[in-house]
C-alpha positions as CSV (number, residue, x, y, z in Angstrom):
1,X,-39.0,174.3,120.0
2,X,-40.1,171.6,121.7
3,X,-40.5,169.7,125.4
4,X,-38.5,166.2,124.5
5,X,-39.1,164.4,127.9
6,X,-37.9,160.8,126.4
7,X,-34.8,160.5,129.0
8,X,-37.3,161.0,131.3
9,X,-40.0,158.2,130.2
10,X,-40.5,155.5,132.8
11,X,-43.6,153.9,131.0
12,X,-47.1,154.8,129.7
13,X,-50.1,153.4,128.2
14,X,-52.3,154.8,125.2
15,X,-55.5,153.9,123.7
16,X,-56.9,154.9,120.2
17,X,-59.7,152.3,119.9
18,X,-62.1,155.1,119.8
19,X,-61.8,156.4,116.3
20,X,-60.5,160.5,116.7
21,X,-59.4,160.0,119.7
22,X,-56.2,159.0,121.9
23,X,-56.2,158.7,125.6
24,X,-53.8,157.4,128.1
25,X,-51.0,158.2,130.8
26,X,-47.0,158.3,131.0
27,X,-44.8,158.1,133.9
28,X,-42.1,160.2,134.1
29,X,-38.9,160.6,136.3
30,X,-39.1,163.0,138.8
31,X,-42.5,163.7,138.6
32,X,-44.9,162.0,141.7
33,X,-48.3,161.7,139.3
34,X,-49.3,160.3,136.0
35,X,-49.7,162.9,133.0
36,X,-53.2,162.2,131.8
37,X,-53.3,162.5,127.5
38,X,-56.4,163.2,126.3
39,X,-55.7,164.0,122.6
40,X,-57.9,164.9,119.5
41,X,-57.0,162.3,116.5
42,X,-55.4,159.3,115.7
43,X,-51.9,157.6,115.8
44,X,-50.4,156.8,112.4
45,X,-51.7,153.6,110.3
46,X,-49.0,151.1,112.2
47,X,-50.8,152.3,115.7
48,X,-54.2,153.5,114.8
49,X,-56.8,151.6,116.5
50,X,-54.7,150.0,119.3
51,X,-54.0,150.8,122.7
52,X,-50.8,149.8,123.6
53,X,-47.7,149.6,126.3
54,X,-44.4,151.8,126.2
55,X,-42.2,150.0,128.3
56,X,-38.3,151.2,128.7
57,X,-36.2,148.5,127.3
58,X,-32.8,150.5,128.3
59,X,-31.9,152.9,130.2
60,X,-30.8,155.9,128.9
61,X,-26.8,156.8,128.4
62,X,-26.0,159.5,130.9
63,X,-25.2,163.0,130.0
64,X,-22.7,164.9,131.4
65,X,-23.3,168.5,133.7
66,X,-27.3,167.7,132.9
67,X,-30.0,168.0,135.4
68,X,-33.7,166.3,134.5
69,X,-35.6,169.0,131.8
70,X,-38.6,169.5,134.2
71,X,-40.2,172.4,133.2
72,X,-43.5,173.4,135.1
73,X,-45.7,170.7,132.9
74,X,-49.1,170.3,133.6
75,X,-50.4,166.8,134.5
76,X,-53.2,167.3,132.1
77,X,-51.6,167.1,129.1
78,X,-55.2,167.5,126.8
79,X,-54.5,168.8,123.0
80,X,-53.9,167.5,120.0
81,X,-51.9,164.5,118.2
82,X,-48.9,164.8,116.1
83,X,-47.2,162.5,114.8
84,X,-47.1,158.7,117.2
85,X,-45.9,155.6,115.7
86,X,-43.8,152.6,116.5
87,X,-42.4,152.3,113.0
88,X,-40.1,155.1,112.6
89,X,-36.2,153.3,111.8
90,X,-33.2,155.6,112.9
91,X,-29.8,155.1,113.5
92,X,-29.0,154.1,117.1
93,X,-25.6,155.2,118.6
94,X,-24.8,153.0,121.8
95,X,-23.1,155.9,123.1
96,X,-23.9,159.0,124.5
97,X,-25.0,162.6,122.5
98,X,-22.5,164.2,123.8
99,X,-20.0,161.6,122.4
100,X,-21.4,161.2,119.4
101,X,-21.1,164.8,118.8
102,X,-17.4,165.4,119.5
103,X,-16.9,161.9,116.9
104,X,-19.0,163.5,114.3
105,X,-17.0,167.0,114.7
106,X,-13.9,164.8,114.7
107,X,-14.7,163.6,111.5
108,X,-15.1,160.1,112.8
109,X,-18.3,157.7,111.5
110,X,-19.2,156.5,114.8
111,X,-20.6,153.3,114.3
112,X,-24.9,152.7,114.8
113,X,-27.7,150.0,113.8
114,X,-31.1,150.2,112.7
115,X,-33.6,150.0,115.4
116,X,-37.4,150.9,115.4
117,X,-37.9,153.9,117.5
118,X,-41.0,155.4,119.1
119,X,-41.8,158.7,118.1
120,X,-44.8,160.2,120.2
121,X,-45.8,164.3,119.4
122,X,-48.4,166.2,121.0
123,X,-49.7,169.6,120.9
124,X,-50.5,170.4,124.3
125,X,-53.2,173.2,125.3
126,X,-50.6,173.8,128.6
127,X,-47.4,173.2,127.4
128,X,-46.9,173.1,123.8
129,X,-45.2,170.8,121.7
130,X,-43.9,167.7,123.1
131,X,-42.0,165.2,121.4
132,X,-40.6,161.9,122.9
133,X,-38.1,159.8,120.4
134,X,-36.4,156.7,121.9
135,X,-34.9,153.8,120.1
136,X,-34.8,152.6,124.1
137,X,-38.9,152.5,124.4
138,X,-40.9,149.9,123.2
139,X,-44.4,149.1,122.5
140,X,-46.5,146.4,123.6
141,X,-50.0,146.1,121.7
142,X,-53.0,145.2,123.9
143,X,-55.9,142.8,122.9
144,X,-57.4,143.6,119.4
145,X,-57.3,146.4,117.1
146,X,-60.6,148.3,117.0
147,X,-60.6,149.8,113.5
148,X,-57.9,150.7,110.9
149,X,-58.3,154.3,109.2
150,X,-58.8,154.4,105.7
151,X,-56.7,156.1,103.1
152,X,-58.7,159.4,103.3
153,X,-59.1,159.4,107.1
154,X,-55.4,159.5,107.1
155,X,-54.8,161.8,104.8
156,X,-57.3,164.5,106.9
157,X,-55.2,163.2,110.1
158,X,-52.1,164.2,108.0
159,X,-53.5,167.5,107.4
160,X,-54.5,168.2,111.0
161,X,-51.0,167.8,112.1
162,X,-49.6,169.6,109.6
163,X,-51.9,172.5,110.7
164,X,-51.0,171.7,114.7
165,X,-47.7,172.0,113.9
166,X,-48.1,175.7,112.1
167,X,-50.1,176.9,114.7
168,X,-47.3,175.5,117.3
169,X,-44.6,177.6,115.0
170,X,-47.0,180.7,114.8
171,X,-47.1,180.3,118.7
172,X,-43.2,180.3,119.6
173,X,-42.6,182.9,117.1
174,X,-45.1,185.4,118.9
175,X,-43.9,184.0,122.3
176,X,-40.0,184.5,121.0
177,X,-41.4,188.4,119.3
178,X,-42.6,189.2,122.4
179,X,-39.8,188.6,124.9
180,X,-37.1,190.2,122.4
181,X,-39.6,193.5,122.7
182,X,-39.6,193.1,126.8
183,X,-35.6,192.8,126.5
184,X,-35.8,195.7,124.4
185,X,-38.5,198.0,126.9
186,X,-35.6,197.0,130.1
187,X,-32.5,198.1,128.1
């Protein structure tokens, strides 16, 4: 499982001009301060090297009988990349989930487009795993790009969060082992 805050994104700013390294902030709804990211590793090859804007470009479609996911996150949100990159290409729905659901069960084929979406994961030493996907964020690049990684560099950035995401598995399965034998202690 995973913390997916992207209804929630009000704007943010990242930086990984420092080779290994990816630092930056995010606004969110409904929470007063900044999260701080300070995060081992690199964005994928289309970000890598860049720091750059994530503006909201729409808002997003309300849900109904939902309340903001604010879960007790920690504004320093230090860990390790995933996967971050601007050029992921998904179907958007200009409707809401919920909708989209009962048309899909229906048997209907709603109808979509191809947008870019941004797809930011993190491996957070408070929180977990933490994934924002949004076809309704955009990034802005900022000045020049510092460096671009090379195949192997990417392929060892691959690896890490391949390895993140195990350990982040390995975590909720203990977490999810341990409350089903505290259910079992009260019964």
């Amino acid at each position: 499982m995973a913390w997916r805050p992207e209804r929630l994104v009000k704007a943010g700013e990242l930086d990984n001009s420092t080779l290994g390294w990816t630092i930056g902030w995010l606004e969110l709804e409904g929470i007063d301060q900044r999260l701080q990211l300070k995060l081992a590793g690199n964005c994928h090859p289309d970000l890598a090297g860049w720091k750059f804007r994530i503006n909201r470009i729409e808002p997003e479609l309300p849900e109904p009988d939902t309340s903001p996911d604010n879960p007790d996150i920690s504004l320093d949100q230090s860990g390790h990349v995933g996967d971050i990159t601007a050029d992921q290409m998904v179907k958007h729905h200009e409707m809401s989930d919920s909708e989209l659901v009962r048309r899909l069960v229906a048997g209907e084929k709603p109808p979509f487009t191809w947008r870019k979406c941004l797809y930011l994961e993190w491996f957070s030493n408070a929180n977990g795993r933490i994934v924002i996907q949004s076809t309704r964020l955009e990034v802005e690049r900022i000045g020049e790009r510092a460096f671009e990684l090379t195949e192997d560099e990417w392929k060892e950035q691959v690896q890490q969060n391949a390895n993140e995401l195990g350990h982040s598995m390995v975590q909720l399965t203990d977490a999810l082992q341990e409350r089903e034998d505290e259910d079992e202690d009260d019964a």
